[in-house]
C-alpha positions as CSV (number, residue, x, y, z in Angstrom):
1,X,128.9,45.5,62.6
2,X,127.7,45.8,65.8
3,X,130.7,43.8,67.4
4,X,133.1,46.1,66.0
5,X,131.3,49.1,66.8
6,X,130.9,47.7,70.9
7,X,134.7,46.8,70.3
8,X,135.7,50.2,69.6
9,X,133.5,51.5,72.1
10,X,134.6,49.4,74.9
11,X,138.6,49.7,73.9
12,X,137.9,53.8,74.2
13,X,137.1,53.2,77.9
14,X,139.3,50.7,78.8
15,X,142.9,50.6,76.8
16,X,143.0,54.5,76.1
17,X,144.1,55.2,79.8
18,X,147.5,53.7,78.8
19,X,147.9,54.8,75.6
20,X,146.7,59.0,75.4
21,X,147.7,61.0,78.3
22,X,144.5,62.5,79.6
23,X,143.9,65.9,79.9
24,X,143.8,68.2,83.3
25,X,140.5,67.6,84.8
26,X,138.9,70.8,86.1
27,X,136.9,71.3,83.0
28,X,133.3,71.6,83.7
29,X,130.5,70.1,81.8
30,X,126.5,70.8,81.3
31,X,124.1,68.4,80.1
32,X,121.8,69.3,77.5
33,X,119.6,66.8,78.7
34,X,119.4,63.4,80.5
35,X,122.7,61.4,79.8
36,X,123.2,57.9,81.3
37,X,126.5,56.8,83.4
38,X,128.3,53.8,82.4
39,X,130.4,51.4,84.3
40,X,132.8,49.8,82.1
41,X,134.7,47.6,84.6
42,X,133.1,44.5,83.5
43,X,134.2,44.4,80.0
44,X,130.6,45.6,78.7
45,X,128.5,49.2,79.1
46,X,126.6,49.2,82.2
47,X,124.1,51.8,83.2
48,X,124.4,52.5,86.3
49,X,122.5,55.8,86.7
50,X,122.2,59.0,84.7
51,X,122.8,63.0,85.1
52,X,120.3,65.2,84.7
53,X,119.1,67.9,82.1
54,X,120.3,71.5,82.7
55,X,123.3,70.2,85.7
56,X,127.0,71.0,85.7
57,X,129.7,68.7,86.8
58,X,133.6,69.4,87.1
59,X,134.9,66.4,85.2
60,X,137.5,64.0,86.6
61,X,139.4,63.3,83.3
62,X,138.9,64.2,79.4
63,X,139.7,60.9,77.1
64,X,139.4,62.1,73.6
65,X,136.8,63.0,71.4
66,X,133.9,60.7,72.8
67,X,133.6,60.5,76.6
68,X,134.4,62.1,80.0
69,X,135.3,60.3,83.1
70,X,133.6,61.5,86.1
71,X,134.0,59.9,89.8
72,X,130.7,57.4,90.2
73,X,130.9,56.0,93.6
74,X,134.1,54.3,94.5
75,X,134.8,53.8,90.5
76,X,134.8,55.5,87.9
77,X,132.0,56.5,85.3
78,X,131.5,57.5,82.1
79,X,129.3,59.6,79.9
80,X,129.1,60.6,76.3
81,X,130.0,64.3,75.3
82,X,127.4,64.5,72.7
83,X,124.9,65.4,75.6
84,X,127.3,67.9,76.9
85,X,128.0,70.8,76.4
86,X,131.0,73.1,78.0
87,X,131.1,75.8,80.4
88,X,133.0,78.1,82.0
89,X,131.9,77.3,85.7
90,X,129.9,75.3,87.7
91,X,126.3,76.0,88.6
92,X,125.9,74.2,92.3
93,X,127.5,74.8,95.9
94,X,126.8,71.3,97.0
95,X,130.9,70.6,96.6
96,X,131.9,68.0,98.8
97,X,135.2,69.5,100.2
98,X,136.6,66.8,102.2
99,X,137.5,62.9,102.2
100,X,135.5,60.5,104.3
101,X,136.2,56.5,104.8
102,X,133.1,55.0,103.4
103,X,132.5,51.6,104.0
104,X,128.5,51.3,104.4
105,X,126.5,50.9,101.1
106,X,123.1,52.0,99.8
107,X,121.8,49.9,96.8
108,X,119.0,51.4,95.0
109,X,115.4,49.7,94.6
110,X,114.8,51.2,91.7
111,X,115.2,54.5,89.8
112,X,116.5,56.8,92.7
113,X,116.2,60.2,92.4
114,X,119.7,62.5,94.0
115,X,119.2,65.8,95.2
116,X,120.9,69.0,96.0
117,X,119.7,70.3,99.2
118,X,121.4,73.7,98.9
119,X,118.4,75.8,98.0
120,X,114.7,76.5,99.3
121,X,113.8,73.2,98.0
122,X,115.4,69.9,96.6
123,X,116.5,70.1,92.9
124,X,117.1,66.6,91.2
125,X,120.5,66.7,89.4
126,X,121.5,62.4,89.1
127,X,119.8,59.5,89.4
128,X,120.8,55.9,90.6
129,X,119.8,52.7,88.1
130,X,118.0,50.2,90.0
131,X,120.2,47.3,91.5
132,X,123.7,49.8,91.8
133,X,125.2,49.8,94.9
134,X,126.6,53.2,95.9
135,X,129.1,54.0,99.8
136,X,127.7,55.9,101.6
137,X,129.1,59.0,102.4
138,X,127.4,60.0,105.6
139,X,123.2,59.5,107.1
140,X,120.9,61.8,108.5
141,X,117.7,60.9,109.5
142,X,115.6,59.6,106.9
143,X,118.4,61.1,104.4
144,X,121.9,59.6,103.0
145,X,124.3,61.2,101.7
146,X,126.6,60.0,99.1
147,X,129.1,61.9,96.9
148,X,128.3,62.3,93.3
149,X,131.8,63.0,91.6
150,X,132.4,66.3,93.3
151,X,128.8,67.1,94.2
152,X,127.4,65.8,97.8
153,X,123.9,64.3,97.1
154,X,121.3,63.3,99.0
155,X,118.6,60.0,98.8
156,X,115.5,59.3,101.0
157,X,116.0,56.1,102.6
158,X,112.5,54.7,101.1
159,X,114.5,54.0,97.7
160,X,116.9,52.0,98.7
161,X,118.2,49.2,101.4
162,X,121.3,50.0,103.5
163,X,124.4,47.3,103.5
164,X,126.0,48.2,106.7
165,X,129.7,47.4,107.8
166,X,131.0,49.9,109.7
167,X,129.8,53.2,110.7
168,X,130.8,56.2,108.5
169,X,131.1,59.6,109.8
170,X,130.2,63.3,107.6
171,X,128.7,66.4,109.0
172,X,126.1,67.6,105.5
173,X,123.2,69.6,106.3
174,X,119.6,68.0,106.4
175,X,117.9,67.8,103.4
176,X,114.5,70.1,104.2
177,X,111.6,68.3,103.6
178,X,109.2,70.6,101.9
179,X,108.5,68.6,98.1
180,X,109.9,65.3,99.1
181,X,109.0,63.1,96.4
182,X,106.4,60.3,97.1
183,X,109.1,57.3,97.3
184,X,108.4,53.7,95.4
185,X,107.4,50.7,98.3
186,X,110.9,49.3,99.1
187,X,111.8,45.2,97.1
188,X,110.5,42.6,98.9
189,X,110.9,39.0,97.4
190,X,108.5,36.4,98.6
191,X,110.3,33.3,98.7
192,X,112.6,34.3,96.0
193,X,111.1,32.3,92.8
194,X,107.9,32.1,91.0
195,X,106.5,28.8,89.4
196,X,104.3,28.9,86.2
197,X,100.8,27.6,87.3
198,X,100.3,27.3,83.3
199,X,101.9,29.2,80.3
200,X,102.1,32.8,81.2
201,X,103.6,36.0,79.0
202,X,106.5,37.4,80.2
203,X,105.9,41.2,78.9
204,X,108.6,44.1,78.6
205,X,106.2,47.1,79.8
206,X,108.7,50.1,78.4
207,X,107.4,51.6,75.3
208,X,104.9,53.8,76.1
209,X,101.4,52.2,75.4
210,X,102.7,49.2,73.4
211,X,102.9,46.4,75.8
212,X,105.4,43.6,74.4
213,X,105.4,39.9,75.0
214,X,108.6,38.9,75.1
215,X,108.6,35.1,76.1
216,X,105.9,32.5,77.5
217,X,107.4,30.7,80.6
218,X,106.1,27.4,80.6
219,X,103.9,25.7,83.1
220,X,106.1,24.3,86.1
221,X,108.6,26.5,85.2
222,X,110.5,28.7,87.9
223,X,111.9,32.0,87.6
224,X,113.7,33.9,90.2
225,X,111.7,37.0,91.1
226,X,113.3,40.3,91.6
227,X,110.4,42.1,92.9
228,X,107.0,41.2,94.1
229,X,105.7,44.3,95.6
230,X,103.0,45.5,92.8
231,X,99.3,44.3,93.4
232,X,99.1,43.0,89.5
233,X,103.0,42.0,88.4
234,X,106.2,40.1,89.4
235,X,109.2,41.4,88.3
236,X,111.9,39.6,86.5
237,X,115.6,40.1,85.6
238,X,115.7,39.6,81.4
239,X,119.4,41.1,80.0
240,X,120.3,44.1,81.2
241,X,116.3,45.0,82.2
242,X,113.3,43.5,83.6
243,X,110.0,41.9,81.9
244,X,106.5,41.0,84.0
245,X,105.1,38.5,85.2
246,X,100.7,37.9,86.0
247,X,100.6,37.3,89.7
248,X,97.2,35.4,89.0
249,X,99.6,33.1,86.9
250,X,102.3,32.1,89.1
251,X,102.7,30.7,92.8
252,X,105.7,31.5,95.2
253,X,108.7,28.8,96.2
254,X,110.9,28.5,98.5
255,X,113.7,27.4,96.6
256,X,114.6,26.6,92.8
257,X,114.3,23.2,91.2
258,X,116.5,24.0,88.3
259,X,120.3,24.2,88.2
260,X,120.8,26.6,85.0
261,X,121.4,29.0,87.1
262,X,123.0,32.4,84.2
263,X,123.8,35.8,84.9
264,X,121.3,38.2,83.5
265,X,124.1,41.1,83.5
266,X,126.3,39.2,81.6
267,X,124.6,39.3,78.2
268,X,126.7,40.9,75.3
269,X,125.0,44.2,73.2
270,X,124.4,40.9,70.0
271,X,121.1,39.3,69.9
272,X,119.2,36.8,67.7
273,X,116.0,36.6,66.2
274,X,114.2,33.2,66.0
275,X,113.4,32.2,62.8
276,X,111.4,29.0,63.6
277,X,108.1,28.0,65.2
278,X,110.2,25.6,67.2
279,X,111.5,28.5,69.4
280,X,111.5,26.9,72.5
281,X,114.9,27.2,74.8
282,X,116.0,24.5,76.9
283,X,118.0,23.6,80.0
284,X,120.2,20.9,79.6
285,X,121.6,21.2,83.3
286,X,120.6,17.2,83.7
287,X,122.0,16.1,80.2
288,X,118.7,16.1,78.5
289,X,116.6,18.9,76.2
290,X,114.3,20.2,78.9
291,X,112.0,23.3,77.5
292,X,111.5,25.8,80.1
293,X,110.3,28.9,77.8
294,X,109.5,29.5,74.4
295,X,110.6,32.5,72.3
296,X,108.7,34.7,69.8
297,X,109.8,35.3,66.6
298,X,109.2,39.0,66.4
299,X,111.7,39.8,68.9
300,X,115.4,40.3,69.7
301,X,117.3,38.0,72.6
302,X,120.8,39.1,74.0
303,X,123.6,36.8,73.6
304,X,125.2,35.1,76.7
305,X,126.9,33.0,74.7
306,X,127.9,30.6,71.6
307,X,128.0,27.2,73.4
308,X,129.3,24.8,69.9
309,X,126.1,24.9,67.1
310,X,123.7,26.0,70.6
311,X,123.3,30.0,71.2
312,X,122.9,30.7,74.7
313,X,120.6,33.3,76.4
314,X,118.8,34.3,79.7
315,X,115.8,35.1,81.4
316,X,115.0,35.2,84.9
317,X,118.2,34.0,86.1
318,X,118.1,31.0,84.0
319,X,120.2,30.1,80.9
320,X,118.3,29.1,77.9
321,X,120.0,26.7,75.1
322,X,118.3,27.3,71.6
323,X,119.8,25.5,68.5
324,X,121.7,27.9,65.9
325,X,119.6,26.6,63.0
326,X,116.7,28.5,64.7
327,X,117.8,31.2,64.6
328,X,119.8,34.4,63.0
329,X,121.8,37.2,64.0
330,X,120.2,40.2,64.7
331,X,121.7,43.1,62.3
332,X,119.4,46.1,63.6
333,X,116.9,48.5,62.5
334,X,116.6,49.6,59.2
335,X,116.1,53.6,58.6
336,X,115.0,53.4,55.2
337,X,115.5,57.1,53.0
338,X,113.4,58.5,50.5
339,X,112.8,61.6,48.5
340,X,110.6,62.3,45.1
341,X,107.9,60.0,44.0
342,X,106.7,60.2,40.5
343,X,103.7,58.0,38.3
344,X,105.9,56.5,35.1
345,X,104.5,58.5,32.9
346,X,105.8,61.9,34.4
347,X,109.9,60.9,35.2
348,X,110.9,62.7,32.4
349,X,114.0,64.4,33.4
350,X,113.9,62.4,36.4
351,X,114.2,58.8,35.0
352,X,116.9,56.9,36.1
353,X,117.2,60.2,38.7
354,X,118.4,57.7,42.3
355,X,116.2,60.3,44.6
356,X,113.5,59.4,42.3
357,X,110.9,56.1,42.6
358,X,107.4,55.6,40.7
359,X,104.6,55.8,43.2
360,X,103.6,51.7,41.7
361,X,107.0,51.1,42.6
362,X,106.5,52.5,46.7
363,X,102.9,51.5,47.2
364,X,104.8,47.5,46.2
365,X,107.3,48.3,48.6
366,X,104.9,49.5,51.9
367,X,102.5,46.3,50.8
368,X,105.0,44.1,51.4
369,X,106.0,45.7,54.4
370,X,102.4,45.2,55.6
371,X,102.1,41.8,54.4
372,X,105.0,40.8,56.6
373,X,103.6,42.9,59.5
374,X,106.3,45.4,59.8
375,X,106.3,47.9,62.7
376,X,107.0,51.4,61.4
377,X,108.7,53.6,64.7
378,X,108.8,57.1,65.6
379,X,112.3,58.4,65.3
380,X,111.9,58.7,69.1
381,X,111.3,55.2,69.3
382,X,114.6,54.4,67.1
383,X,116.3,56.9,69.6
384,X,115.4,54.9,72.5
385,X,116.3,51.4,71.0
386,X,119.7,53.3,69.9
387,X,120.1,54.2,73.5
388,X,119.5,50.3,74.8
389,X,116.3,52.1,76.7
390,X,113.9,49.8,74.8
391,X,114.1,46.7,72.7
392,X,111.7,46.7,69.3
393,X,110.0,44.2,67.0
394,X,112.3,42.1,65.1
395,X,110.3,43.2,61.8
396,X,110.4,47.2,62.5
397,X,111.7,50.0,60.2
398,X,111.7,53.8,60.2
399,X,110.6,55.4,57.0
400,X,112.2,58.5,56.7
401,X,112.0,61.7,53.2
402,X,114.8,63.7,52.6
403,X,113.3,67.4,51.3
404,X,110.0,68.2,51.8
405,X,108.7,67.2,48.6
406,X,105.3,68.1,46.9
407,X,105.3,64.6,45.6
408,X,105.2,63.3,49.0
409,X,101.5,64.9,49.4
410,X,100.8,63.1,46.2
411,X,101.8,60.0,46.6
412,X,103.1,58.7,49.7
413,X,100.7,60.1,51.6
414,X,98.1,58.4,50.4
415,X,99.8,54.8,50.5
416,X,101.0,55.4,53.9
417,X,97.7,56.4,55.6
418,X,95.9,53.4,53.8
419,X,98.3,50.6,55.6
420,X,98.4,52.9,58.9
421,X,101.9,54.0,58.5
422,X,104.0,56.6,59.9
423,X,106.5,58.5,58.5
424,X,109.2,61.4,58.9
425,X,109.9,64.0,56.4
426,X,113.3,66.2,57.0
427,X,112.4,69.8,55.6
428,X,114.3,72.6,54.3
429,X,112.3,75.0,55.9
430,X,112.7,77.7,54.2
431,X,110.9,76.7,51.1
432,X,108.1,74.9,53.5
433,X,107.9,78.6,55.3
434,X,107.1,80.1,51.4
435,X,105.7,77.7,49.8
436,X,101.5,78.1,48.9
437,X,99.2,76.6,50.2
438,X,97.0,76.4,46.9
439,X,99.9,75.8,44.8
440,X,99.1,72.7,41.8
441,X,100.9,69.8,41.7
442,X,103.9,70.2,38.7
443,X,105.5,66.8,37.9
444,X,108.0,68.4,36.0
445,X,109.2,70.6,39.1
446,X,110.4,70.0,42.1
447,X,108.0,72.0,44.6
448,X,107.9,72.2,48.8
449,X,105.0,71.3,50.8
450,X,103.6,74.2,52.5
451,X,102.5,74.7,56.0
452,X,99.3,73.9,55.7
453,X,100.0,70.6,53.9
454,X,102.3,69.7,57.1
455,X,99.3,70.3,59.3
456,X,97.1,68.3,57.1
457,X,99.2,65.2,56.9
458,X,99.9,65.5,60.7
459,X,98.4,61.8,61.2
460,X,101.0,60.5,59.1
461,X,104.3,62.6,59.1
462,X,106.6,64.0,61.4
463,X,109.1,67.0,60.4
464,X,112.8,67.5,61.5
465,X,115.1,69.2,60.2
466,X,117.3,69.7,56.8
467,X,118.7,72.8,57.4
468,X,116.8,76.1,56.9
469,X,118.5,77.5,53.5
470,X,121.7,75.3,53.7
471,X,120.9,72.9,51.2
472,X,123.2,74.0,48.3
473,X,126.4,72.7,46.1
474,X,129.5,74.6,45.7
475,X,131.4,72.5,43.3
476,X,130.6,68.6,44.7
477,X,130.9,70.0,48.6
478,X,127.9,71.1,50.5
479,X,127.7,74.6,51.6
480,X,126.9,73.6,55.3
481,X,130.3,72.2,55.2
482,X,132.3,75.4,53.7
483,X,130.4,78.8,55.8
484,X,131.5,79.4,58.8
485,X,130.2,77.2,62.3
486,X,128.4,80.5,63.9
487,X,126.3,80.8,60.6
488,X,125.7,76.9,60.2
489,X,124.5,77.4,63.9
490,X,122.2,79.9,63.0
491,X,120.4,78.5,60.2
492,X,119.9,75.2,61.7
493,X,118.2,77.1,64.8
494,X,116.0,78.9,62.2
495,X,114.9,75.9,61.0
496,X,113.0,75.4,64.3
497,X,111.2,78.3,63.9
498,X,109.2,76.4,61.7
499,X,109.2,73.6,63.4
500,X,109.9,73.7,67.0
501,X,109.2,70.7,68.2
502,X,112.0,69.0,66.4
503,X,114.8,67.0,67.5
504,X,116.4,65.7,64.4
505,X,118.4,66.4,61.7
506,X,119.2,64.9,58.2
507,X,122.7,66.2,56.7
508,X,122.5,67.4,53.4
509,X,123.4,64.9,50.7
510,X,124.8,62.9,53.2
511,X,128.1,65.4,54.0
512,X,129.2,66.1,57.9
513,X,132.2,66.1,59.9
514,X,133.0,66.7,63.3
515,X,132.6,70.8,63.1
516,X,129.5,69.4,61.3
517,X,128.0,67.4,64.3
518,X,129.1,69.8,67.0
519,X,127.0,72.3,65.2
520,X,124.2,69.8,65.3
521,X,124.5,69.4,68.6
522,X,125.0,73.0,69.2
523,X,121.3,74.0,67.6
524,X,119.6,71.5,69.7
525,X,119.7,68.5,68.1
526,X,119.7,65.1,69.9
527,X,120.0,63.3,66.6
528,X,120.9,63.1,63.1
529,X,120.6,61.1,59.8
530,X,123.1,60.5,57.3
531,X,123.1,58.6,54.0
532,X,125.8,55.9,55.0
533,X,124.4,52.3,54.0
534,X,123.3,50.0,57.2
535,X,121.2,49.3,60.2
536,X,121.5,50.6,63.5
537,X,122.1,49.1,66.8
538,X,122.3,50.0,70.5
539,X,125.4,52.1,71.4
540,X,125.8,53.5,67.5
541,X,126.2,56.8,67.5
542,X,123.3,59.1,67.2
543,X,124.7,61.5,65.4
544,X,125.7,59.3,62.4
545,X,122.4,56.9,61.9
546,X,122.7,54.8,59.0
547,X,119.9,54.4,56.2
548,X,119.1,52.9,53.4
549,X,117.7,53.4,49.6
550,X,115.5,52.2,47.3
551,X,115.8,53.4,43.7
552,X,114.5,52.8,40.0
553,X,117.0,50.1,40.3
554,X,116.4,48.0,42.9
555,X,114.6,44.9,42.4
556,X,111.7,43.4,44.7
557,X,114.0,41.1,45.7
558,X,116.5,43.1,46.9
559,X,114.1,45.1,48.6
560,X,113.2,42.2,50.6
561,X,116.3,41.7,51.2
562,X,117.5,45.4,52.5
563,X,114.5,45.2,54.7
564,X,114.8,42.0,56.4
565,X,116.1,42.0,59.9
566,X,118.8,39.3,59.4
567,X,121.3,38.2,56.5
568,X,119.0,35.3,54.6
């Protein structure tokens, strides 16, 4: 699946400049929050920096229903229109109104902040992605300038290294200095490689408070470094991001002794998952097996390659061999949907109902989960993963209720907080906003948790969105899909009246279409949940996130199954 999605994706950007006439640029865009810039040239997505929340941009070209074209650089970029919204003129005054030879280049250290100099003080509107080299468009002082599709930004010169060829010429203003951000210590790379004084974690530091081993580099094994500056870490290329390195574990060389030299960047958006103790990955560079790391089998590894019955990845700069009977394909994460929970005794009308589970029936469902030492994510933490901002646990899942159920107080709640698990429920708020708070429990009913029972199960759920009063039939088509947009626009911003904080949005009984998910994004929404069956990878669409059921059908087995982060 997620081959033919990156397919798709990647023949948008690349083959539909020859077959759909574009249309005029001059339309003008505003993000609705921070949206990444890719560079498709090499045949893959490549983030290469990002434009900020709140900004306006004049767009070079308009390709369809899923991306703009804007001027990165000397290429071009790209960026999704679901964070976009547009707008009938352009915010900034920072145009830059004339052409310029550039031949000098900046690359950035790290995450570099662009500003627009034009007011009192500097206001962020782009940033550059660590390692993307950017011409210059002119330099003043401590300052460069360098054109951000039709807006003239400006970098200090402490994030980034200058490439210099020939001398460019421009005449922009000074930035002012008052709230000049405190700028990161510029890469330096002692000696270039690191060698393993014993076995030492290689750990992937981006999820917020949940430090990740990803790997154990052997001792006597080298890895080039990337950057060496921070007191406690060595950096290190892995994929298309970086994992960290002890210092107290390692000692600097001058050169490498191994010849498997791979390209990081290179990886493909497919991974694997090991499925064997035996984990370890080898270079084969001399014609023998020799180990250099060793894998863990709670995580995902990109793809380089398929090298006969021998998958290929990287780390470090290094190409790793690991045998294909070690591992399996990675199919993604697993948003698994639920509604009404019920003991036997009290189905009734609802036997047989496919919204409808005993509570026996869930509580064998989370045990297993815990037995197996499944991860349960935040929604936000999906987000992330969907975005290719983080990689996750190979055994993760999102547990997600449709409704706002009475039954979920009950009966999930209970199992859920007992095995420490967290959960989102996806309320029609308008029968949360009226519902009492002393109301009984009525099995043969269908009743809404109340506030008060959202605040009081706080430690366990999360709330989004299911409309406010849109959850309805006319015949067999959904009443969000028949009123007009303005109204669907409405009630969905009502909804956060009642719960402001939120972000996502389930559609109800699974029915959208493309009115549907502008209105979506419309309201506020930077995500939404729909009933189609399957996992969810980086690069799927956000908008349509796949999920899965369990019902008074489904077998333990086929749980297990539906669950498992790979095809057995």
């Amino acid at each position: 699946m997620r081959l033919k999605c990156m397919a798709l994706v990647l023949m948008l950007l690349t083959l539909i400049p020859f077959t759909l006439e574009a249309q005029a640029s001059g339309t003008v865009i505003q993000t609705n929050e921070e949206t990444v810039v890719y560079d498709n040239r090499s045949g893959s997505l490549i983030q290469v920096g990002t434009l900020s929340a709140g900004q306006t941009f004049v767009v070079k070209k308009d390709y369809g229903s899923n991306w703009w074209q804007i001027r990165w650089g000397d290429y071009d970029g790209f960026v999704s229109k679901r964070y976009t919204t547009i707008v009938p003129a352009k915010t900034y005054k920072n145009d830059v109104k004339w052409a310029v030879k550039v031949t000098n280049h900046i690359t950035a250290t790290g995450v570099t902040p662009i500003f627009d100099n034009t007011g009192s003080k500097l206001v962020q509107f782009a940033t550059l992605s660590e390692g993307v080299k950017y011409p210059i468009y002119s330099k003043s002082g401590d300052w460069y300038g360098i054109a951000v599709n039709s807006r003239l930004g400006f970098v200090h010169s402490k994030y980034v290294v200058e490439e210099k060829n020939e001398v460019t010429t421009g005449k922009p203003t000074t930035p002012p200095v008052p709230n000049k951000p405190t700028a990161p210590p510029v890469q330096v790379t002692p000696n270039g490689y690191i060698e393993a004084t014993e076995n030492v974690a290689l750990y992937d530091l981006r999820r917020e408070n949940k430090t990740m081993v990803i790997a154990t580099l052997l001792k006597g094994q080298q890895l080039k470094v990337v950057n060496a500056e921070d007191p406690t870490y060595v950096k290190v290329q892995w994929g298309k991001t970086f994992v960290y390195v002890e210092k107290t574990k390692v000692k600097f060389v001058n050169t490498p002794s191994y010849k498997n030299i791979g390209k990081d960047s290179a990886v493909k958006n497919q991974y694997f998952i090991p499925i064997s103790g035996n984990s370890e990955i080898y270079d084969r560079s001399n014609g023998k097996l020799i180990p250099f790391a060793k894998l863990d089998t709670n995580r995902r590894y990109p793809i380089l390659r398929k090298d006969g019955s021998w998958y290929v990845t990287t780390i470090g700069g290094r190409e790793g061999y690991i045998h294909s009977s070690k591992v399996a394909l990675d199919r993604g994460v697993p948003v698994l949907m639920y509604h009404h929970l019920l003991k036997k005794h009290e189905l009734g009308r609802f036997e047989n109902v496919s919204t409808t589970m005993t509570d026996v029936q869930f509580a064998n469902e989370m045990q297993y989960l815990k037995s197996k030492n499944y991860e349960t994510l935040s929604i936000y933490e999906l987000q992330q993963f969907m975005r290719n901002e983080i990689t996750l646990p190979a055994y993760s899942v999102v547990l997600t209720f449709d409704d706002g159920l009475l039954s979920t107080r009950e009966y999930a709640y209970p199992i859920l907080q007992k095995y420490g698990f967290k959960a989102t429920q996806f309320l029609i708020t308008y029968r949360n906003e009226y519902s009492s708070a002393e109301q009984a429990f009525d099995y043969t009913d269908l009743q809404a948790i109340s506030k008060q029972d959202m605040d009081n199960m706080r430690d366990v759920f999360t709330y989004e969105s299911h409309t406010y009063n849109l959850h309805d039939m006319i015949g067999r088509t959904g009443k969000m899909l028949l009123i007009p947009y303005r109204e669907v626009v409405q009630d969905l911003k009502r909804s956060l009246t009642i719960i402001p904080d939120a972000k996502a949005f389930a559609y109800p009984f699974g029915q959208y279409n493309s009115n549907t998910i502008y209105a979506v994004k419309d309201a506020g929404f930077t995500m939404a949940f729909s009933t189609k069956p399957g996992y969810n990878n980086p690069y799927d669409d956000l908008y349509q996130i796949k999920r899965l059921s369990s019902d008074q059908q489904t077998t333990f087995a086929q749980y297990q199954k539906m669950v498992s982060p790979y095809a057995k």
